[in-house]
C-alpha positions in Angstrom: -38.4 69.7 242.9 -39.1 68.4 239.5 -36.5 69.4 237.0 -38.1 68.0 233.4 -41.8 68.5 232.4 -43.1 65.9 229.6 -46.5 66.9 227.7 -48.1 64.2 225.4 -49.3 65.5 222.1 -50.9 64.2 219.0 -52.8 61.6 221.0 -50.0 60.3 223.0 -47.8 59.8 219.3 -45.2 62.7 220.8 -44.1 62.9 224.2 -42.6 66.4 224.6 -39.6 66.8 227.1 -38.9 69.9 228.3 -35.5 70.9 230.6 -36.8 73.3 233.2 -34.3 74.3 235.8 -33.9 78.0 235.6 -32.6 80.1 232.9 -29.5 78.1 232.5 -31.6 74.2 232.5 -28.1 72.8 233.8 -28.2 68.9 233.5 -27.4 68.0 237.0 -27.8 64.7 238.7 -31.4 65.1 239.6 -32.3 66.7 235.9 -30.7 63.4 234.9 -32.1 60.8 236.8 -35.2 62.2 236.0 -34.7 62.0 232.2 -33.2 58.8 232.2 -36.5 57.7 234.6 -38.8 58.9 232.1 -37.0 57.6 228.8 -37.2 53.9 230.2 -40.7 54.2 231.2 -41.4 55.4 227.4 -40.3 52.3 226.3 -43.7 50.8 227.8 -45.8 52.9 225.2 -46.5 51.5 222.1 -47.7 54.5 220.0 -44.9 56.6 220.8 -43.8 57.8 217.5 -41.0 60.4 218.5 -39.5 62.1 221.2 -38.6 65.6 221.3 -36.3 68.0 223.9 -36.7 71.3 224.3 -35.0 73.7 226.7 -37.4 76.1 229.1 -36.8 79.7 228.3 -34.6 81.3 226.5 -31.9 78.3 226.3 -32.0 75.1 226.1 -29.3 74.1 228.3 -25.5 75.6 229.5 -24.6 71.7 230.1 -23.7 69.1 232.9 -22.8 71.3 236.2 -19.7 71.8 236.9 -20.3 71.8 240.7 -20.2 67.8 240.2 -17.2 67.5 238.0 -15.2 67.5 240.9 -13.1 64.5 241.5 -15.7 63.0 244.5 -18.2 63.2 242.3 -17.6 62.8 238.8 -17.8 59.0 239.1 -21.6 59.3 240.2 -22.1 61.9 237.6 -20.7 60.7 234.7 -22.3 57.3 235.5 -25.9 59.1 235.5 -25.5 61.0 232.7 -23.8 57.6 230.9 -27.5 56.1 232.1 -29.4 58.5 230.2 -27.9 57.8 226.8 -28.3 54.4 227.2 -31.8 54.7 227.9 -32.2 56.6 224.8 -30.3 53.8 222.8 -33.2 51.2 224.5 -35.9 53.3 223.6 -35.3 53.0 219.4 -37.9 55.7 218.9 -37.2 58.7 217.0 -35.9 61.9 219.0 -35.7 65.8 218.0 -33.9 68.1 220.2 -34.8 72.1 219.3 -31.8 74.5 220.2 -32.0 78.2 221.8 -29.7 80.0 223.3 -26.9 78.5 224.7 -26.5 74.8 224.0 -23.4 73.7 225.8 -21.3 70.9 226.8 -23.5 68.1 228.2 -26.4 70.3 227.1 -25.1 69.6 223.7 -24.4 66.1 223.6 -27.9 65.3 224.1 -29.4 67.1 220.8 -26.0 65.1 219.6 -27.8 61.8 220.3 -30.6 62.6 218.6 -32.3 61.7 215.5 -32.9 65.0 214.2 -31.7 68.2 215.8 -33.5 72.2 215.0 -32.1 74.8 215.8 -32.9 78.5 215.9 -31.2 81.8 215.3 -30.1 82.7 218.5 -28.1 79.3 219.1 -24.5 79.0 220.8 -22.8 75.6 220.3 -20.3 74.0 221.9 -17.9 71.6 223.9 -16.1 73.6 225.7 -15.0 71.5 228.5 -11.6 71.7 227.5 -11.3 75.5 228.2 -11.7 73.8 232.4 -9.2 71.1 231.8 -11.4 68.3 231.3 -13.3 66.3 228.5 -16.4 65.1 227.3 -16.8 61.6 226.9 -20.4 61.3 224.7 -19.6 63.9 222.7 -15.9 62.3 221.9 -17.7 59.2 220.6 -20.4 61.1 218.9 -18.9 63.9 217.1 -16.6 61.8 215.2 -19.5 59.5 213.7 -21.5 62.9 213.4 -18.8 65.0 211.4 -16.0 63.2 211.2 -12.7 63.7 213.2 -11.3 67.0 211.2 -14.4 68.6 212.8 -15.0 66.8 215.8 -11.6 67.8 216.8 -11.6 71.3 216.1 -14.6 71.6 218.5 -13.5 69.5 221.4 -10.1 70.6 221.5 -10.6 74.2 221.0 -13.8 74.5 222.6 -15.0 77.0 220.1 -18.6 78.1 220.4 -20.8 78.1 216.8 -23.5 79.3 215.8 -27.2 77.6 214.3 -25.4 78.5 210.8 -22.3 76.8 211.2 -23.2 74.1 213.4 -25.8 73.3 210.1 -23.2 73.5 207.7 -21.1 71.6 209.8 -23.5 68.6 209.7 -25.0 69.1 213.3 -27.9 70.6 212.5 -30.9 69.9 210.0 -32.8 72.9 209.8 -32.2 76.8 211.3 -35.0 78.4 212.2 -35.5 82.4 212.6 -36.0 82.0 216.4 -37.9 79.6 218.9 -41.5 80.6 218.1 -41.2 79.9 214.1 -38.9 76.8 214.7 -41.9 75.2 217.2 -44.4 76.4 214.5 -42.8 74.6 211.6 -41.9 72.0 214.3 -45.3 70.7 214.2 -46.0 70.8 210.9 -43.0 68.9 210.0 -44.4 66.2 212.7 -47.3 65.9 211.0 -45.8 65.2 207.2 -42.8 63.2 208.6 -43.5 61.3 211.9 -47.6 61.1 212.2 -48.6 58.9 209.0 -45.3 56.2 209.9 -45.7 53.3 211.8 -44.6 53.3 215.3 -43.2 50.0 215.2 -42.1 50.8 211.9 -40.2 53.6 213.5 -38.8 51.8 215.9 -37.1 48.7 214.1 -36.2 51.8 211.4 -33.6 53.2 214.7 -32.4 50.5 215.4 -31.1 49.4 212.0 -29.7 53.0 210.8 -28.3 53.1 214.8 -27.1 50.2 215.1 -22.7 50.6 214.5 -23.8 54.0 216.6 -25.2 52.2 219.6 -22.8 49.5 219.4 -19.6 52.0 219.5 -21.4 53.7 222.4 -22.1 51.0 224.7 -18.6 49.6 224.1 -16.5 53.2 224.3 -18.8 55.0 226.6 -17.5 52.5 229.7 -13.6 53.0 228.3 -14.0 56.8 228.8 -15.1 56.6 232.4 -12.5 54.6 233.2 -10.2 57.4 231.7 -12.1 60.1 233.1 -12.3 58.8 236.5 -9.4 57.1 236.9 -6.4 58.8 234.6 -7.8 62.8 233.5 -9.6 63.7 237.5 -6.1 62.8 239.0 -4.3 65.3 237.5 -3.6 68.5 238.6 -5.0 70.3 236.1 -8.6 68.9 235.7 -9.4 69.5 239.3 -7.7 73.1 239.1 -9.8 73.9 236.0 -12.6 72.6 238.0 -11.7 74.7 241.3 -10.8 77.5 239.1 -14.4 78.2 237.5 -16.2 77.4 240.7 -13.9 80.4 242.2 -14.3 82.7 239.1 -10.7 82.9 238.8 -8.0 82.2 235.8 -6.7 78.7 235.5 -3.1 78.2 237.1 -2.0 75.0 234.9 1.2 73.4 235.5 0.7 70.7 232.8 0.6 68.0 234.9 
């Protein structure tokens, strides 16, 4: 079963991703694989001018699952969903994510590794990893470079959930729209006056020059913080009973350990 649908529009100059895994569009291994199969065969299209992400539904996406943050198998997860950021770094082309609904966690970190990031009204924005006793390792490289670390850290350690409003005035979003149907409106017209008359080559060497201390710090740290995740945080006691504990529905019992 499919978990991703990609539409080609303006002649083939916008491929249109869309996350399509039920009402939550949680980013599992499969959702992953398949975005980070479809990214590197992108980089084979010449005229591809931008990229955009955009959840099914009502949200765009409630994040990685937790089902395979367990200590088995976060080392294949975290190195699939590693995969899918560098594929975006290889690509160089322009990408738009457009937020609805919840936008959590690893749902979040992709919009984060965006070019340009819309959201609507109804937005919820977050890394709440934390509140399970774990952390997340894109957004910890990202966030910083995004907002700096005052902000980055208020959100990753507190695992506070913002709004489209907040998040913009925060410096994480560009533009807040009333809800999804006037955001994919002005979406398109916003294509047309800002992506369709550029070069895509242009575009292209245009990434990888304003990208290019971003994609270096990302290939170097991303590695580092796998090797923390994997090897230091999942055994402890407590990121494997924040795990257990949400899978079961239950309160946390940490012992700080």
């Amino acid at each position: 079963m499919e978990k991703i649908r990609v539409n080609y529009l303006f002649d083939g100059a916008v491929a249109q991703i869309i996350l399509d895994h039920g009402k939550s569009n949680i980013l599992d291994i499969q959702m992953m694989t398949e975005l980070t199969g479809v990214l590197k065969e992108m980089r084979q299209m010449p005229d591809l001018k931008l990229v955009t992400f955009d959840g099914e539904g009502r949200n765009f996406s409630f994040g990685a699952s937790v089902a395979e943050h367990t200590e088995e198998l976060s080392e294949k997860m975290l190195e699939t969903f590693h995969s899918m950021f560098f594929a975006l770094i290889e690509l160089s082309t322009p990408t738009l994510a457009k937020i609805s609904g919840h936008c959590l966690g690893g749902g979040f970190e992709l919009p984060l590794a965006c070019s340009f990031v819309f959201a609507d009204k109804s937005a919820r924005i977050g890394q709440p990893e934390i509140m399970l006793g774990v952390f997340a390792p894109p957004a910890s490289v990202i966030l910083p470079m995004r907002v700096g670390y005052l902000k980055a850290e208020e959100l990753l350690l507190t695992g506070k959930i913002i709004d489209a409003e907040e998040a913009k005035a925060m410096g994480l979003v560009n533009e807040v729209f009333e809800d999804k149907e006037s955001m994919a409106q002005a979406t398109e017209e916003w294509i047309k006056k800002y992506i369709l008359p550029k070069s895509a080559s242009s575009l292209r060497y245009a990434v990888k020059a304003v990208r290019l201390a971003f994609d270096n710090t990302m290939r170097s740290n991303l590695p580092a913080l796998s090797e923390i995740y994997n090897r230091e945080l999942m055994k402890s006691h407590d990121a494997n009973e924040g795990i257990k504990s949400f899978m079961e529905k239950r309160k946390p019992e940490w012992k700080n350990r």
